[in-house]
C-alpha positions in Angstrom: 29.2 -33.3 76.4 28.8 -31.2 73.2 26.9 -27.5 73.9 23.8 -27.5 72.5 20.6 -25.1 73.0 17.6 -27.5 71.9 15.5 -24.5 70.1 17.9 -23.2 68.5 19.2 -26.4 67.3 15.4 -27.3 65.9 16.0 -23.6 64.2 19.2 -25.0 62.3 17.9 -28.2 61.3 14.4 -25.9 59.7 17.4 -24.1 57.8 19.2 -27.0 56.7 15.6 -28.5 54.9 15.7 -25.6 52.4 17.5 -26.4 48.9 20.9 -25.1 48.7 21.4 -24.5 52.6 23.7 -26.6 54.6 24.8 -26.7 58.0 26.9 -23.9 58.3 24.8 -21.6 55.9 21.6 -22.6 58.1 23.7 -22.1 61.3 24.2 -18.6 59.9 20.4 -17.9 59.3 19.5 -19.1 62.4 22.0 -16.5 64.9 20.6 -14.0 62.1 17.2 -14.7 63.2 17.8 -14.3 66.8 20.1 -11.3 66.5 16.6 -9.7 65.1 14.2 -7.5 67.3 11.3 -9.3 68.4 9.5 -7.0 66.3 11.7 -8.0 63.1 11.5 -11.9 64.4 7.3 -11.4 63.8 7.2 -9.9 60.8 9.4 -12.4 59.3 7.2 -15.0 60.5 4.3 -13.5 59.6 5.9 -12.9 55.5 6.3 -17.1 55.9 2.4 -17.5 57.5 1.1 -15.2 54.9 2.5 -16.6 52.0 1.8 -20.0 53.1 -2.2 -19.2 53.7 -2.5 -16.3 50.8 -0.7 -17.8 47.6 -2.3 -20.5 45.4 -2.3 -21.4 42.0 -3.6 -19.2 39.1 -6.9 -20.8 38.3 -5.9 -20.6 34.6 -2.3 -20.8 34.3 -0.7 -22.7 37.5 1.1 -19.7 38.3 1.4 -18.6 42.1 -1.2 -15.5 42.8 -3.3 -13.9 45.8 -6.6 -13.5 43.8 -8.3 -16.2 41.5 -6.4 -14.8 38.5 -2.2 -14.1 38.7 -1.4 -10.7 37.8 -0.2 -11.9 33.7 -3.7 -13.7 33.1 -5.7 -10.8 34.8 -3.5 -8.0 32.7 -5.7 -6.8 29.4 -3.1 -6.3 26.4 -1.4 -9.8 26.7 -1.4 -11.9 23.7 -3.7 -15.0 24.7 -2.9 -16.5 21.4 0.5 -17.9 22.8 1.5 -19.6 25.4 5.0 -20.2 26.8 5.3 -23.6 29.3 7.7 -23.3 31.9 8.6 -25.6 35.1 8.7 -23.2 37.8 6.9 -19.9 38.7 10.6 -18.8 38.8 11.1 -19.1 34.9 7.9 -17.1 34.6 10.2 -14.1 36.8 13.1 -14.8 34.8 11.3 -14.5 31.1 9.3 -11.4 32.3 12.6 -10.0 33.1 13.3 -9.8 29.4 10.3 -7.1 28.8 10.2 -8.7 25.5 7.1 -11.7 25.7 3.9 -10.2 25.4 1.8 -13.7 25.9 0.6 -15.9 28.7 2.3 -18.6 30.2 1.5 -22.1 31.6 3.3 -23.3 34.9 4.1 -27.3 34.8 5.2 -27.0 38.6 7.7 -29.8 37.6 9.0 -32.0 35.3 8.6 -36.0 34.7 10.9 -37.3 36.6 10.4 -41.5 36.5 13.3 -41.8 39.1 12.2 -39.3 42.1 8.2 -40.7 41.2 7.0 -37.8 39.3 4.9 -38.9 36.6 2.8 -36.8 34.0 0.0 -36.7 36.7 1.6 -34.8 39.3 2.1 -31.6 37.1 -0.6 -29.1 35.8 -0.8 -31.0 32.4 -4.2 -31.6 32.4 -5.0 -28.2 33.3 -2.9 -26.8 30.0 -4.9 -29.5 27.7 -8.2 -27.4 29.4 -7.0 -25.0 28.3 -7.0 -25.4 24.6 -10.6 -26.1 24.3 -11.0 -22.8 24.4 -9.5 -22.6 20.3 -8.2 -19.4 21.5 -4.5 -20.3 21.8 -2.6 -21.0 18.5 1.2 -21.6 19.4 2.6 -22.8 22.4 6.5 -22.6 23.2 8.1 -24.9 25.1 10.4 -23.5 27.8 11.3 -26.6 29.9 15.1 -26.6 30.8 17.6 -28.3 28.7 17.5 -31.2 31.2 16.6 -35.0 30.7 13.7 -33.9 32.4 12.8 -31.4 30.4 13.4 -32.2 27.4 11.3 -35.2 27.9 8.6 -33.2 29.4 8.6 -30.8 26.4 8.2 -34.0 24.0 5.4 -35.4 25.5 3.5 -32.3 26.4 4.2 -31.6 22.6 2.7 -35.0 21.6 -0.5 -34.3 23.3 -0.8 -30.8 21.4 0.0 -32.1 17.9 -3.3 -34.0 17.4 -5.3 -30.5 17.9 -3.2 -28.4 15.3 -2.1 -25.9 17.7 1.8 -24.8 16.9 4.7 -26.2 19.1 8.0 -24.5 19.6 10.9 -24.9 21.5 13.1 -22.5 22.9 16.5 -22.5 21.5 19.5 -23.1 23.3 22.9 -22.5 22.8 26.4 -20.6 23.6 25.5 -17.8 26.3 27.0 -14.7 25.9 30.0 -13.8 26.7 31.0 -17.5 27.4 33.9 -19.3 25.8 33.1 -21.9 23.2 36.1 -24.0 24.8 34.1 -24.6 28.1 31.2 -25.2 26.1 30.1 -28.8 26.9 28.8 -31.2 23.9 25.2 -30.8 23.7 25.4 -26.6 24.4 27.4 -26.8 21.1 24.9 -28.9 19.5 21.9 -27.0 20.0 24.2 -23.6 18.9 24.9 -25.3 15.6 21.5 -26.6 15.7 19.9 -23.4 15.7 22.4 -21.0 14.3 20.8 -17.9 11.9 21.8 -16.2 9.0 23.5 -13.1 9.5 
């Protein structure tokens, strides 16, 4: 007969559901958890029951945020004019990072994705076409990843905006720095020579 404690098996398999986490990474995070205080063991559950019943989407830009507005759209200063598309409130994170965009952005929350049933329906497409009837945004940069997904995503959010004469970009890709060309696989090296610059 093999040992098992039912509840804290239940706590493995919860673990094991996340992305990225398997069995012995959950089995970890679970004898983590109950190594905590009981005082440590409820704030951590309430951080999970807050977030869950606090965050929402931006009513303007999809993004996650506590109030009606996230924290970019509320801000006075940012450039409204442009708008940068990304899939994922993490890409949002990972472009403010830079300290070097100064518009707004537009979360997709997703990609098309015909084989796992993700059509352009289930994203916040509509929402971003609302958005332009304002006439206040003139370019929008497309900041899918270099995926099947998103590159097809990019092209047929960019064929909706064409017909109302608002700019379309796409983000350039290429060698990262401090990479080896030799590693490089065939379509990195493409969209390098693709959008290489004068010097």
């Amino acid at each position: 007969m093999a040992y098992e404690v039912a509840t804290l098996a239940k706590l493995i398999e919860q673990f094991e559901r996340m992305p990225s986490i398997g069995h012995k990474t959950a089995q970890r995070l679970a004898f983590y958890v109950l190594d905590m205080s009981d005082e440590q063991a409820k704030d951590f559950a309430k951080a999970i029951l807050d977030a869950h019943e606090k965050i929402h989407r931006c009513a303007v830009c999809c993004n996650l945020s506590e109030d009606e507005l996230c924290p970019i759209c509320a801000k006075e200063g940012r450039d409204k004019s442009v708008v940068c598309v990304v899939e994922d409130p993490r890409d949002v994170i990972a472009i403010e990072r830079t300290h070097e965009f100064n518009g707004t952005y537009h979360v997709l929350n997703g990609v098309i994705s015909p084989l796992n049933g993700i059509g352009p329906e289930e994203l916040s497409i509509k929402e971003l076409i609302a958005r332009m009837g304002s006439g206040e945004i003139k370019e929008v940069i497309m900041a899918t990843n270099p995926t099947v997904e998103g590159e097809a995503t990019a092209m047929y959010v960019s064929r909706l905006l064409k017909p109302m004469g608002v700019t379309t970009s796409r983000l350039a890709y290429g060698v990262p720095v401090g990479a080896d060309l030799e590693y490089a696989d065939e379509v990195t090296l493409l969209r390098a020579l693709e959008g290489r610059q004068e010097i």
